[in-house]
N, C-alpha and C positions, 0 to 999 in steps of 0.2 A: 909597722905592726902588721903579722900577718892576718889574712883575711881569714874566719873559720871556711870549711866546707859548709855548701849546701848541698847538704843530702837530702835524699825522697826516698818516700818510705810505700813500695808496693804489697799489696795484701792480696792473699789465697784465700777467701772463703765458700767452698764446694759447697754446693747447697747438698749434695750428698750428707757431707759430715754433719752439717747446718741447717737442717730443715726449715727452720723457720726463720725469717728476715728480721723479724726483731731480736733475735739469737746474734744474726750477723753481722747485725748494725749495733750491737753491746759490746761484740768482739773487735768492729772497726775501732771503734768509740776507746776501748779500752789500750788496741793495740799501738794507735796512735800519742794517747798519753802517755803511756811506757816510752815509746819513741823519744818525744819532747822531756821527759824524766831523765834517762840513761845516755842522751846522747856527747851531753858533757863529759859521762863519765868514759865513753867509747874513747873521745877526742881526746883524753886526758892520756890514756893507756899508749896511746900515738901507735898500735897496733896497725892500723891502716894508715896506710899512704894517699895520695890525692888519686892514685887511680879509679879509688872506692867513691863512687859519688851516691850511690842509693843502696835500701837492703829490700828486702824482700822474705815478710812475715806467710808462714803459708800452714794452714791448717792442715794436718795429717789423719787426725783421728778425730772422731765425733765426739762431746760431750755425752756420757752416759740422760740418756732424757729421763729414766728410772731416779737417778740421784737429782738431778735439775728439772724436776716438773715444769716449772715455772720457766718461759724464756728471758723472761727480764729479770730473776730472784737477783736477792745480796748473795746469794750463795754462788752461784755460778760466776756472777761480776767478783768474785772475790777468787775466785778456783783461776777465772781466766789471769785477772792479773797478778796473783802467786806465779803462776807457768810464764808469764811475759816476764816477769820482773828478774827472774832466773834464767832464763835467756840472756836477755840484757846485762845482768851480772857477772855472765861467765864469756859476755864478749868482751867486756871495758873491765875483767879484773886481769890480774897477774897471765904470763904467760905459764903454763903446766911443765 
């Protein structure tokens, strides 16, 4: 039986984009469930070969703080993991 990979999952969060730490600490929190979610479905697509042993989540743009007043809101924990969760879907779905 083959063994799975163990993969590690490193994280971009710029306090630039991030201001606030409880921000960034909902977005570790969230991006690392996504990870443990989707990773079967990566493993399953067999897209990556054993050279792949980690990924590397990396914030590009700030959450609007106008729309997410709140750094800990449902709303934002909900926006982040929609954006993760498609991510992850479009690595472990079909090839295009």
């Amino acid at each position: 039986m083959a063994e799975s990979p163990r993969w590690r999952l490193g994280l971009v969060l710029p306090k630039k984009q991030a201001r606030r730490s409880v921000t960034r600490s909902l977005m570790r929190h969230q991006a690392r469930e996504a990870f443990r979610r989707h990773a079967p479905q990566v493993l399953a697509a067999g897209r990556h070969g054993p050279e792949v042993d980690g990924w590397v989540v990396r914030l590009r743009a700030p959450f609007d703080r106008k729309l997410f007043p709140s750094a800990a809101s449902e709303a934002l924990s909900a926006a982040v993991r929609q954006e993760l969760d498609e991510l992850w879907a479009r690595l472990g779905g079909p090839r295009a």
